[in-house]
ROZAFI-89697 format. One line per field, with one value per residue (C-alpha): residue in one letter; y, x negated, z negated; chain; residue number from 1. Coordinates in pm, 1 decimal. Example, Ala and Ser with C-alpha at 12.3 -4.5 7.8 and 13.67 -1.06 7.14 Angstrom:
% residues 2
type (a / s)
north (-450.0 / -106.0)
east (-1230.0 / -1367.0)
up (-780.0 / -714.0)
mol (A / A)
seq (1 / 2)
This chain:
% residues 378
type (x / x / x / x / x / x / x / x / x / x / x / x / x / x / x / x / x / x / x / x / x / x / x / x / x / x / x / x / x / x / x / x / x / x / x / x / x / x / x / x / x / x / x / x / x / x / x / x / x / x / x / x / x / x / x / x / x / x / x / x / x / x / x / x / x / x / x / x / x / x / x / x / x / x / x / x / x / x / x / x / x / x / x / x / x / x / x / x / x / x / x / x / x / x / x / x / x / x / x / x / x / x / x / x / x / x / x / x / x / x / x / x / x / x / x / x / x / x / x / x / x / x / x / x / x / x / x / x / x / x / x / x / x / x / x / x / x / x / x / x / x / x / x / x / x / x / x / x / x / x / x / x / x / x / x / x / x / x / x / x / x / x / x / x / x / x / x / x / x / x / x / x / x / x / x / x / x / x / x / x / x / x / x / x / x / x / x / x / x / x / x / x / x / x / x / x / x / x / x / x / x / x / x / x / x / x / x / x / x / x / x / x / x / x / x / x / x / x / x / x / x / x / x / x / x / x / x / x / x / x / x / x / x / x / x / x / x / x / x / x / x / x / x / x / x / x / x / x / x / x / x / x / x / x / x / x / x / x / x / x / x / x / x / x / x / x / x / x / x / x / x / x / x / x / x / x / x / x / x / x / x / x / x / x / x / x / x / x / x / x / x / x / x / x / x / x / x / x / x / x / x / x / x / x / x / x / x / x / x / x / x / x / x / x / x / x / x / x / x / x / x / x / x / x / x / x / x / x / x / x / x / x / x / x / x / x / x / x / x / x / x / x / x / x / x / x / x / x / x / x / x / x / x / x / x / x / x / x / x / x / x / x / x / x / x / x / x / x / x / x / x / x / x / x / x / x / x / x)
north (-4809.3 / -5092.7 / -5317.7 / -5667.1 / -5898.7 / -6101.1 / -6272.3 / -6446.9 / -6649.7 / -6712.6 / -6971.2 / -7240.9 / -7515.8 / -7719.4 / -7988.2 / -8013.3 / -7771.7 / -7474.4 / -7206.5 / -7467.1 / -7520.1 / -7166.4 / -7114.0 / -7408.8 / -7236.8 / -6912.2 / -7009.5 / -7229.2 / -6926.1 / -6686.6 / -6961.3 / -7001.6 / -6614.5 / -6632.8 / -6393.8 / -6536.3 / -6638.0 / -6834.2 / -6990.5 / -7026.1 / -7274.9 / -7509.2 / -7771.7 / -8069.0 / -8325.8 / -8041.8 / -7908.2 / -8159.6 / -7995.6 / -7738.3 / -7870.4 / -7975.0 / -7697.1 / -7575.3 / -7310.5 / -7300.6 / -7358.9 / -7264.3 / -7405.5 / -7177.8 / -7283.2 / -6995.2 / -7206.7 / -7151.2 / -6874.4 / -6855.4 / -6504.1 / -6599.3 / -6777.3 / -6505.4 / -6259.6 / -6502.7 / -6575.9 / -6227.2 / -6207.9 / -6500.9 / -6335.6 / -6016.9 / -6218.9 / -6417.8 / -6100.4 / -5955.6 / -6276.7 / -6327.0 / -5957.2 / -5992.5 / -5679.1 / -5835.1 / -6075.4 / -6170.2 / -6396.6 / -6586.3 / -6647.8 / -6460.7 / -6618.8 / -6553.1 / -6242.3 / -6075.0 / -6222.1 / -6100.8 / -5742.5 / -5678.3 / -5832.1 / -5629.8 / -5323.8 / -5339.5 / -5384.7 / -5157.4 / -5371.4 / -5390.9 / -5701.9 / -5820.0 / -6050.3 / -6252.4 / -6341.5 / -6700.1 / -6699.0 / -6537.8 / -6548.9 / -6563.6 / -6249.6 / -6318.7 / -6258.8 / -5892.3 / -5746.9 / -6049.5 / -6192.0 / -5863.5 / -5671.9 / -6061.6 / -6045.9 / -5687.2 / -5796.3 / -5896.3 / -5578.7 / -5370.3 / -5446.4 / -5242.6 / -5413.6 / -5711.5 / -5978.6 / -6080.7 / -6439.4 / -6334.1 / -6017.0 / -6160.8 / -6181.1 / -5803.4 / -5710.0 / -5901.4 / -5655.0 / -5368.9 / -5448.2 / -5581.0 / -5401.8 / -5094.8 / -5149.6 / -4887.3 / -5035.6 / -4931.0 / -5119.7 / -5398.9 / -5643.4 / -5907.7 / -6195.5 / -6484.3 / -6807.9 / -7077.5 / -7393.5 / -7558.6 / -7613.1 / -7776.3 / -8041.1 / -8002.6 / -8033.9 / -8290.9 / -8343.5 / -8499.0 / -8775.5 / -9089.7 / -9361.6 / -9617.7 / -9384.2 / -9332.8 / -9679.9 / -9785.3 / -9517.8 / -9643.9 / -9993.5 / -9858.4 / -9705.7 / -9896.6 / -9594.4 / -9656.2 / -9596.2 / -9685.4 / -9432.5 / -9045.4 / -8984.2 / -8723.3 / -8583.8 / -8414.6 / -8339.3 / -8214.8 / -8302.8 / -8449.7 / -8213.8 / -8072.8 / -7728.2 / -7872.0 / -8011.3 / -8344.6 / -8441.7 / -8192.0 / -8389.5 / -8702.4 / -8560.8 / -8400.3 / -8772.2 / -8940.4 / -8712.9 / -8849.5 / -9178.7 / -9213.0 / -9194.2 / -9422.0 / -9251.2 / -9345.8 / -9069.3 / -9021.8 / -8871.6 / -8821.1 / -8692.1 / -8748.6 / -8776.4 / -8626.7 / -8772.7 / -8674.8 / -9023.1 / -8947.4 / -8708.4 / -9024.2 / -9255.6 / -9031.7 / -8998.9 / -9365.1 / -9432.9 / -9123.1 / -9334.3 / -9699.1 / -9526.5 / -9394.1 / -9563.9 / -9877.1 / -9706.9 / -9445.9 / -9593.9 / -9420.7 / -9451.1 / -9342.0 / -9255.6 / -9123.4 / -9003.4 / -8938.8 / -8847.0 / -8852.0 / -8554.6 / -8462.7 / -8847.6 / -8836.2 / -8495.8 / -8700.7 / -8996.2 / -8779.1 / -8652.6 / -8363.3 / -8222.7 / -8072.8 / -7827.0 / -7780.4 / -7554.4 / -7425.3 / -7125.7 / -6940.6 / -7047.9 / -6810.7 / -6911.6 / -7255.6 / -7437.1 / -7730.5 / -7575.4 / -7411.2 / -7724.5 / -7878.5 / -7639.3 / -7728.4 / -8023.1 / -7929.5 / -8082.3 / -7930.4 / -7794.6 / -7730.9 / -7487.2 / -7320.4 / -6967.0 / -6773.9 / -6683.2 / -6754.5 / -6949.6 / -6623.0 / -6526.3 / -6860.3 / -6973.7 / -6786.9 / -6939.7 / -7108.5 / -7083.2 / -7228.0 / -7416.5 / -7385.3 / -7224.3 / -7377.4 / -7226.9 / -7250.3 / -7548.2 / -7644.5 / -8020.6 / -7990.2 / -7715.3 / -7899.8 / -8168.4 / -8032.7 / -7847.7 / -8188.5 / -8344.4 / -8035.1 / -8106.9 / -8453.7 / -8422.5 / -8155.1 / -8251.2 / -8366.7 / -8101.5 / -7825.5 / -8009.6 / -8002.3 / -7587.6 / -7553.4 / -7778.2 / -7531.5 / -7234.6 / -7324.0 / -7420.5 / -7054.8 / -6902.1 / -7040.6 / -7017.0 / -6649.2 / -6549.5 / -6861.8 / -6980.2 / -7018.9 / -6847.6 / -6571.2 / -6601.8 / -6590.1 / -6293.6 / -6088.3 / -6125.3 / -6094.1 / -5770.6 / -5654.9 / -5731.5 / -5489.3 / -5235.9 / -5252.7 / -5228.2 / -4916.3)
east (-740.3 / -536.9 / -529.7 / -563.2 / -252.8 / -155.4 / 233.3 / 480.3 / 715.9 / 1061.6 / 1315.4 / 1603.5 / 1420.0 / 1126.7 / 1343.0 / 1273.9 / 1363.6 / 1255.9 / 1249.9 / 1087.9 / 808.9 / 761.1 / 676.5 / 441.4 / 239.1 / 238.4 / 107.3 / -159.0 / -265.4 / -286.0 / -538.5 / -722.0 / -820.3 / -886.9 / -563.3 / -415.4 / -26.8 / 223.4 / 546.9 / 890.4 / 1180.4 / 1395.7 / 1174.7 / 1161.5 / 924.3 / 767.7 / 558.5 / 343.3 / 190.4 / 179.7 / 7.9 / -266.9 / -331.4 / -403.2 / -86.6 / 91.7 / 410.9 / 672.2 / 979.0 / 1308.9 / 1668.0 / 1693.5 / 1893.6 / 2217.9 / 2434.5 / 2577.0 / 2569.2 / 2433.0 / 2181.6 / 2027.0 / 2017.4 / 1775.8 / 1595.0 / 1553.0 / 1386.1 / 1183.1 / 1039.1 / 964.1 / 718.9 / 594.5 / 479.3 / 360.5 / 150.6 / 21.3 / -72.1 / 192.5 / 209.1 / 403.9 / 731.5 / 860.1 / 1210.4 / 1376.1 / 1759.4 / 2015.5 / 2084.8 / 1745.6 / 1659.4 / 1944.1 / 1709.6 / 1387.1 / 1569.9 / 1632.3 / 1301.7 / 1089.4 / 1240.4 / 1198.4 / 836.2 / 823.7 / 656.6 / 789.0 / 960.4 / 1047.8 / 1311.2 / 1311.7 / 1676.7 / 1604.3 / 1935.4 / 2251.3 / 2463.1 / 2821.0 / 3031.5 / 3371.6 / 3526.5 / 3411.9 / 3440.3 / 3271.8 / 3036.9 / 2887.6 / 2798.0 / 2648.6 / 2418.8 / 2329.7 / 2105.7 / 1864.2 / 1813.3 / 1710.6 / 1347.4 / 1093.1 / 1129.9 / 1370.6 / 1147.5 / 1387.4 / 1291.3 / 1365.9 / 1500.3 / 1857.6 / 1849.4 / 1708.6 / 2040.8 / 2265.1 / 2099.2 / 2143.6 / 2499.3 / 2641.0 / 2491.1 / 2360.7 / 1984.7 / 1778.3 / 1527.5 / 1218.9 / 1317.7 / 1347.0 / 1005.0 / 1019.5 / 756.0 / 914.3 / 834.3 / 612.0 / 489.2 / 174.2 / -9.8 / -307.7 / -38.3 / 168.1 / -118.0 / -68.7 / -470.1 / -417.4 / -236.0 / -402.8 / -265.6 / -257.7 / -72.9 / 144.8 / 222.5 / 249.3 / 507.0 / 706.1 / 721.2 / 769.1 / 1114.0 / 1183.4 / 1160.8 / 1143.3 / 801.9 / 987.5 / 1290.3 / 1298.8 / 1376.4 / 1603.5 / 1596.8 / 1808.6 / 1663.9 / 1882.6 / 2104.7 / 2399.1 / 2670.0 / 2900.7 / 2728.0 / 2436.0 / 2634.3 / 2549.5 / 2871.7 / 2793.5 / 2469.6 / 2668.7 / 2904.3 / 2680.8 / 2516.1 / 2883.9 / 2869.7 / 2545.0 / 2605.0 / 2350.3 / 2050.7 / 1826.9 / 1817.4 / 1728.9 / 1856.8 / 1732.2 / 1949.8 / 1730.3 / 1886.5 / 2061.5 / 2396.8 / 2348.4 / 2661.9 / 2869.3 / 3005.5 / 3296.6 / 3104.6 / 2813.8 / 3060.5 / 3232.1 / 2928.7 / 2830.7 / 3199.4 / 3128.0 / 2769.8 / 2960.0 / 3192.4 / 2884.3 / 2782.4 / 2554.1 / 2246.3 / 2214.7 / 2127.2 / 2183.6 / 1941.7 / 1997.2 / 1712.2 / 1802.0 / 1435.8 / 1128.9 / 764.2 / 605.2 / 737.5 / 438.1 / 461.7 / 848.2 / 817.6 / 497.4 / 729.8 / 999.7 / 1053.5 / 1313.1 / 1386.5 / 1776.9 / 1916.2 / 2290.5 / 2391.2 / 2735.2 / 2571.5 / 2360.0 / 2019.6 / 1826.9 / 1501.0 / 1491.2 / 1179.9 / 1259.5 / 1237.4 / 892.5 / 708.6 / 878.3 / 674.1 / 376.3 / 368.5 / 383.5 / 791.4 / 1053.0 / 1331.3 / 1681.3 / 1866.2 / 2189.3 / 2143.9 / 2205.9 / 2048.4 / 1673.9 / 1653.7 / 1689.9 / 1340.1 / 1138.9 / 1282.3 / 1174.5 / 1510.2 / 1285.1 / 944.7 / 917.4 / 1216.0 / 1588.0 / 1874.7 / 2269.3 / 2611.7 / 2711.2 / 2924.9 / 2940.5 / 2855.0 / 2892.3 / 2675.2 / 2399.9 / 2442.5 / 2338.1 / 2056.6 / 1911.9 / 1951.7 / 1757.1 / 1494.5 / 1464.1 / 1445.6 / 1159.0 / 813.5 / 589.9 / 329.4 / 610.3 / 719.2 / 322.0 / 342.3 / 608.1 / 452.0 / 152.7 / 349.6 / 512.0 / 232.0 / 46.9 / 364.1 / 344.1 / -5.2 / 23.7 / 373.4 / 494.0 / 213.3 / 220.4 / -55.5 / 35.0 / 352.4 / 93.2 / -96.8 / 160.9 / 298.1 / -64.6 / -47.9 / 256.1 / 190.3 / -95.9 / 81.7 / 262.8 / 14.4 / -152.3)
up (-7989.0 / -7961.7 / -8286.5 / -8229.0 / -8240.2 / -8532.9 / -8374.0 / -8516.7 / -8259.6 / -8386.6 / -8215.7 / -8372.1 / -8314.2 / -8168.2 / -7990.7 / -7645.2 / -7355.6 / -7190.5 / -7483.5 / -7663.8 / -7386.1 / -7371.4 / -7721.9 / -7706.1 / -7403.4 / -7551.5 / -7892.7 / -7647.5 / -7499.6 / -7782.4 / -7940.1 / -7625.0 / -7653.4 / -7991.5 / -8095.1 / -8460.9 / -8411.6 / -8636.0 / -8520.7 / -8741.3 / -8640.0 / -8792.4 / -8674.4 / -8441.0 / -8235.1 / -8063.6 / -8414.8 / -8338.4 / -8022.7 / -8243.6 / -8535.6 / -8236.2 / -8120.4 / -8522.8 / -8499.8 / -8798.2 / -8819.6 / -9097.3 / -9130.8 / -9179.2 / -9073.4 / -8834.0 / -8601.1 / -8860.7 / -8742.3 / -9074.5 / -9172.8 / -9582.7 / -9434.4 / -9158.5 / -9469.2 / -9676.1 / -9367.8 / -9324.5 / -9680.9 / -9625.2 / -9295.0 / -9480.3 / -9679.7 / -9414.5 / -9192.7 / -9524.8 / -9634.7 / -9284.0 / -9209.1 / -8906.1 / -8688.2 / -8379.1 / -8348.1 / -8066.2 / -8085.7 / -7845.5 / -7964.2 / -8086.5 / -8430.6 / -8498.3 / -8372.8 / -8663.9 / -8902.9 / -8724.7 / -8678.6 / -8995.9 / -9159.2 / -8883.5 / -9032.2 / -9340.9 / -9328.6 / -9011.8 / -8739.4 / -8412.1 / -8209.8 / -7894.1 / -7779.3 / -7490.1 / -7240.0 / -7187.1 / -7022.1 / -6955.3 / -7281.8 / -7222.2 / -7291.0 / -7405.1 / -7630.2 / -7588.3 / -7905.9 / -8083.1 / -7840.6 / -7704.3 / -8027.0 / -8176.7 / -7836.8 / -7786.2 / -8125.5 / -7812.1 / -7661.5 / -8038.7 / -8037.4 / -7894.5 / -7533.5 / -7379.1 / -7172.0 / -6872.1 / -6753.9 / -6404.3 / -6209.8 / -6219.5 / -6582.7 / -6610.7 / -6408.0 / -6621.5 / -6896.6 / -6758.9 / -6669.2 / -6956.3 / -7246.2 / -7119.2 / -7147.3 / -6936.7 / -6681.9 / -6851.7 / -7144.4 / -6964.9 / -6873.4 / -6598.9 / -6683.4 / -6494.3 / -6640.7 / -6485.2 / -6420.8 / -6526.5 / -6242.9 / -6380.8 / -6449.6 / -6177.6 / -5928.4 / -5609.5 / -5625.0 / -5976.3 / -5882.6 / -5750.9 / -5495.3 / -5769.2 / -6018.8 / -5756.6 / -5684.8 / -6038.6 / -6139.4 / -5854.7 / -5937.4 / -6289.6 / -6174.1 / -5830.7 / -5637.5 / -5254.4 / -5045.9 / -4718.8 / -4696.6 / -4829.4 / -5148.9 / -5267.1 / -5641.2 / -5901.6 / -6240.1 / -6545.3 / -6804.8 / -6706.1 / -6699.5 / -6485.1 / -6391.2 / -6293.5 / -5993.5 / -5972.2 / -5828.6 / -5528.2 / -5431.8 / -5428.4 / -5280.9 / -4970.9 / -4974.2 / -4845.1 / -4530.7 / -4478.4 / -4319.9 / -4048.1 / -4343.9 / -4550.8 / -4870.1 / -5202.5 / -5435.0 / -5771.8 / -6053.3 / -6378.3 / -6697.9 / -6971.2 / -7069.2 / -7386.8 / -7511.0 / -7172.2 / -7110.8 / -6926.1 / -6673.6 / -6661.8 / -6575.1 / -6312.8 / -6157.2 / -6141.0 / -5990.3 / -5717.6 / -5659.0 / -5613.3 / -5311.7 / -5113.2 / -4818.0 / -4839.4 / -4681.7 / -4985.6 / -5312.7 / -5653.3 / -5930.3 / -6230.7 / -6493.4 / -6832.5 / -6881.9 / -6729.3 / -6922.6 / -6598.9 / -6430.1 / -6194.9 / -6061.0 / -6033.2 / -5770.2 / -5579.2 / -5523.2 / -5394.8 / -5072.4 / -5158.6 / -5478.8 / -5512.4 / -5776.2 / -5698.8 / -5987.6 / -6002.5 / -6275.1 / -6203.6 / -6359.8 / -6542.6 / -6351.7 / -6272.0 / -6400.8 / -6144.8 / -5860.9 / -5970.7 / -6096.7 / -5779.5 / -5548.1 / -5727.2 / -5602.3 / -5262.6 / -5213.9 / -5045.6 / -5256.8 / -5170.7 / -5441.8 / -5479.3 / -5336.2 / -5673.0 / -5986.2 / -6045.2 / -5723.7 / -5492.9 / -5645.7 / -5640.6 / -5289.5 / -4965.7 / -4771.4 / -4482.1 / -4570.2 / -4938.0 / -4921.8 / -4828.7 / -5005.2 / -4948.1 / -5016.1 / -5424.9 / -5477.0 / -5081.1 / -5052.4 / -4645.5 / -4646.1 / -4878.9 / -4654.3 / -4360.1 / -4535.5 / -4642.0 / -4252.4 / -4179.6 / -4418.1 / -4338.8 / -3980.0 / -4019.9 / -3867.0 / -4065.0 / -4005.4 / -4110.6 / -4372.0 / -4508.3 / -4433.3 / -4656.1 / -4903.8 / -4916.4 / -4858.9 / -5237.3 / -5349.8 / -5287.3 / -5344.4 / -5722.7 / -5806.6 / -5714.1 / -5909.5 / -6123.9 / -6316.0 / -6706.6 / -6727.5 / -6495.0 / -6738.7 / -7063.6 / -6956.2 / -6863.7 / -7211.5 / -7393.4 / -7213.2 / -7331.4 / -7689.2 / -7656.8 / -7518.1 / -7767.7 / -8047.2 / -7905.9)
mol (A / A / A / A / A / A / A / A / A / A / A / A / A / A / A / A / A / A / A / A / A / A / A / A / A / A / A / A / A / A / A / A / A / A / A / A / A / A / A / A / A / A / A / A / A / A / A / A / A / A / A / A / A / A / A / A / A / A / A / A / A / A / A / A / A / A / A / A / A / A / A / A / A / A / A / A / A / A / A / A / A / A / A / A / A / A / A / A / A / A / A / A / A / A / A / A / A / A / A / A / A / A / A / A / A / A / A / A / A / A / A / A / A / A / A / A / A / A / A / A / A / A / A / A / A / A / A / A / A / A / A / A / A / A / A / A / A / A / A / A / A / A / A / A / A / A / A / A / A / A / A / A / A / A / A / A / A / A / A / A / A / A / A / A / A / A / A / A / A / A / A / A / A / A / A / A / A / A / A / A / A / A / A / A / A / A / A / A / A / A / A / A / A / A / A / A / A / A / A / A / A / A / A / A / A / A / A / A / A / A / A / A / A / A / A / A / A / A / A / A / A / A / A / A / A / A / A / A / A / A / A / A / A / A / A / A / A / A / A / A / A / A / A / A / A / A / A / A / A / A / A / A / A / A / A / A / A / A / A / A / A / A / A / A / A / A / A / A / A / A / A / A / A / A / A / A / A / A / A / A / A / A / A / A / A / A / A / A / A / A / A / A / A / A / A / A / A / A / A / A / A / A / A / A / A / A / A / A / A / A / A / A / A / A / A / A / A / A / A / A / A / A / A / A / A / A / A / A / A / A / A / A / A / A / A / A / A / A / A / A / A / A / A / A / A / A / A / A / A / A / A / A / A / A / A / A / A / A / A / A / A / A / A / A / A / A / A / A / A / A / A / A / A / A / A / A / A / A)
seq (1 / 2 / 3 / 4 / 5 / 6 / 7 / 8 / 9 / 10 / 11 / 12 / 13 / 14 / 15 / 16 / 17 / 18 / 19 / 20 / 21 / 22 / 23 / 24 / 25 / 26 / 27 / 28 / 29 / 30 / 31 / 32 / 33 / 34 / 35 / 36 / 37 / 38 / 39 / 40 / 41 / 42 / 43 / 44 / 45 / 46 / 47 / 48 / 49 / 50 / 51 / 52 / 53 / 54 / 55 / 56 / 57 / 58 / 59 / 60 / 61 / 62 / 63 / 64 / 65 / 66 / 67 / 68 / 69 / 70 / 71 / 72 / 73 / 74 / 75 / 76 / 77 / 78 / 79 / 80 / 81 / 82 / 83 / 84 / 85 / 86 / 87 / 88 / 89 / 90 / 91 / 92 / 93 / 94 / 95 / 96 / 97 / 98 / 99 / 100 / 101 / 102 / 103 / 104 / 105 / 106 / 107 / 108 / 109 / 110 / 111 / 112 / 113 / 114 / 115 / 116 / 117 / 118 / 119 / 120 / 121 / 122 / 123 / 124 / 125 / 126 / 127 / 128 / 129 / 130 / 131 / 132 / 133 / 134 / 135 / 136 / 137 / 138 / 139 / 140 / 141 / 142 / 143 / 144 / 145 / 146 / 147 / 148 / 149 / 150 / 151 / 152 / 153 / 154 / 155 / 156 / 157 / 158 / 159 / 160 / 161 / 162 / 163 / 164 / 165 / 166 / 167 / 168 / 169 / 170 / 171 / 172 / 173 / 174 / 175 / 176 / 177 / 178 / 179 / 180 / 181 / 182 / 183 / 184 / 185 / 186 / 187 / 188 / 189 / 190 / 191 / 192 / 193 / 194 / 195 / 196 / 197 / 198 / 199 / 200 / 201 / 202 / 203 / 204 / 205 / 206 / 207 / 208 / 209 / 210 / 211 / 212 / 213 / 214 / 215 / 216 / 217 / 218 / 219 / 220 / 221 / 222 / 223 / 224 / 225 / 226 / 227 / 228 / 229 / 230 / 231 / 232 / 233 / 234 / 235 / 236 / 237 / 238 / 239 / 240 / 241 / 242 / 243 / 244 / 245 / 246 / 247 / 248 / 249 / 250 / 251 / 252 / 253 / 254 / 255 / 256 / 257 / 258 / 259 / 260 / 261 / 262 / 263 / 264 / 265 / 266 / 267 / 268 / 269 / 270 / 271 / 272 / 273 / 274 / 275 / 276 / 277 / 278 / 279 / 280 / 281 / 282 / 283 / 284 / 285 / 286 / 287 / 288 / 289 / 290 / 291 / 292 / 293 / 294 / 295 / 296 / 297 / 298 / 299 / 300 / 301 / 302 / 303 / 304 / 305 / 306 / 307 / 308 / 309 / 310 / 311 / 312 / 313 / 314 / 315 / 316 / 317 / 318 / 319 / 320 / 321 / 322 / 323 / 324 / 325 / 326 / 327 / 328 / 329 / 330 / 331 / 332 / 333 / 334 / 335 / 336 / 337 / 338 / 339 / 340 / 341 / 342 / 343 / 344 / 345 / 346 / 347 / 348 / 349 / 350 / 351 / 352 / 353 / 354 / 355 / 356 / 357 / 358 / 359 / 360 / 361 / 362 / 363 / 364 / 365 / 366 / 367 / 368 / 369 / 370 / 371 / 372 / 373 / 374 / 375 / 376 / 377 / 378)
């Protein structure tokens, strides 16, 4: 008999970003099927989504990787998954999960942790043993299959340990049949984007992995095109690497104009005004959530052939994949994309759009996990 699930999510914070999103869609879908959950951070904007749905959320400073302060964590979780009648926790960081670890112990339920991302490794003796905290609970969620090899490879975790549940998009809101003409149009006056020449988009923070300078840098040995190219992040603080940018973006040829836009609320909007959407990451990315909510909306997407990409691109058929770090190369890809006809450029459009609703959906992603947690509790 399985017993019915009573989980606790535990992450740093509830700022935005994409563990933060995750949590938010998982504690949305426990409520949807009626399955009692409770979320601990440090807090942030995002408790309000939260506090909407009616999850409760309790606030701990288990973003502090101060080792005094994961012990009394620790002890405050113990009484949290005793008051609540808690028989599940799944984490999602490191500094957390020692807490979580030790707490789950001591009142002997199990937990899962999820690899958001890659952590780095070095140095050895201090960062591997501080990590490998991950891998402890009853199973290790990989966000995609090259995160489940990292896993394997660096701390020794056997493959049946090991779950895949890639994450997803939304694709109620990342739907091309949502969006209206007049939406459209208003959301590209909003931001001056062009309706007359193809538009080409990046979307990330602004910082140097993200490669940034490579799509400018493809965009100067493009000189026979009309582009408008959209860079939307922010700096976070990066200033230098901004303003590097913006110089790179004066030097470029006066057919290809630069916009930069530090935010964007409107992401479904921002991929239906675009024409091609670019992620140039020197790193590998863990998954990619771009590329995915991209697809949903039917656009072509051009992505650095490592990492989460290799999984959520079909090279060809749901978009194209370039050389890591090769601007010449990412070039060309994007003349090939742009010169596509239209009625191939709508195949691939649906071809990502199938290719998400049937393997990177949040729901899919939701489900999967449900699942787990009652395999678990068997």
């Amino acid at each position: 008999m399985v017993k019915n699930p009573i989980v606790l999510q535990v992450l740093p914070t509830l700022e935005m970003g994409g563990v933060e999103r995750g949590t938010i869609e998982m504690a949305a879908a426990l409520q949807k099927q009626g399955i009692k959950n409770y979320v601990v951070s440090a807090g942030g904007p995002m408790v309000r989504e939260l506090e909407e749905l009616g999850v409760e959320h309790i606030t701990l400073p288990v973003q502090s990787k101060n080792p005094l302060v994961i012990w009394k964590n620790s002890r405050k979780l113990v009484q949290i998954i005793r008051g609540k009648g808690i028989n599940l926790v799944h984490v999602r960081s490191r500094a957390p999960a020692w807490s979580v670890k030790w707490a789950a112990h001591k009142v002997g339920v199990p937990f899962i942790a999820t690899f958001h991302g890659v952590y780095g490794i070095k140095p050895e003796l201090l960062k591997k043993p501080y990590n490998r905290v991950m891998t402890t609970g009853k199973y290790v969620i990989a966000v995609s299959n090259f995160v489940k090899e990292h896993i394997m490879k660096n701390y020794g975790v056997p493959s049946e340990k090991i779950v895949v549940i890639h994450r997803g998009a939304d694709i109620q809101e990342f739907n091309p049949d949502q969006v209206t003409e007049k939406q459209l149009e208003d959301f590209q006056g909003k931001y001056g984007i062009s309706k007359d020449k193809p538009v080409i988009t990046m979307v990330g923070r602004l910082t140097s992995w993200k490669g940034q300078g490579v799509l400018l840098a493809a965009l100067k040995q493009m000189p026979g095109r009309e582009i408008q190219c959209l860079i939307v992040g922010s700096d976070q603080g990066r200033v230098e690497y901004a303003n590097k940018l913006k110089e790179m973006a004066e030097k470029l040829p006066d057919n290809i104009e630069v916009k930069f836009i530090k935010s964007c609320g409107e992401m479904p909007l921002l991929y239906a005004a675009s024409t091609v959407v670019v992620n140039a990451s020197l790193d590998p990315e863990a998954f990619g959530r771009v590329v995915v909510e991209a697809q949903a909306m039917g656009k072509i997407v051009v992505a650095s052939g490592h990492g989460g990409a290799q999984e959520t691109i079909q090279d060809g058929k749901t978009g194209f994949l370039f050389p890591v770090g090769d601007a010449k190369a990412l070039a060309d890809v994007l003349e090939k994309a742009l010169s596509l006809p239209e009625e191939k450029q709508r195949q691939i459009g649906v071809d990502s759009i199938k290719s998400v609703q049937e393997n990177f959906s949040t729901n899919s992603m939701c489900n999967k996990t449900i699942q787990l947690y009652r395999e678990i509790l068997k």
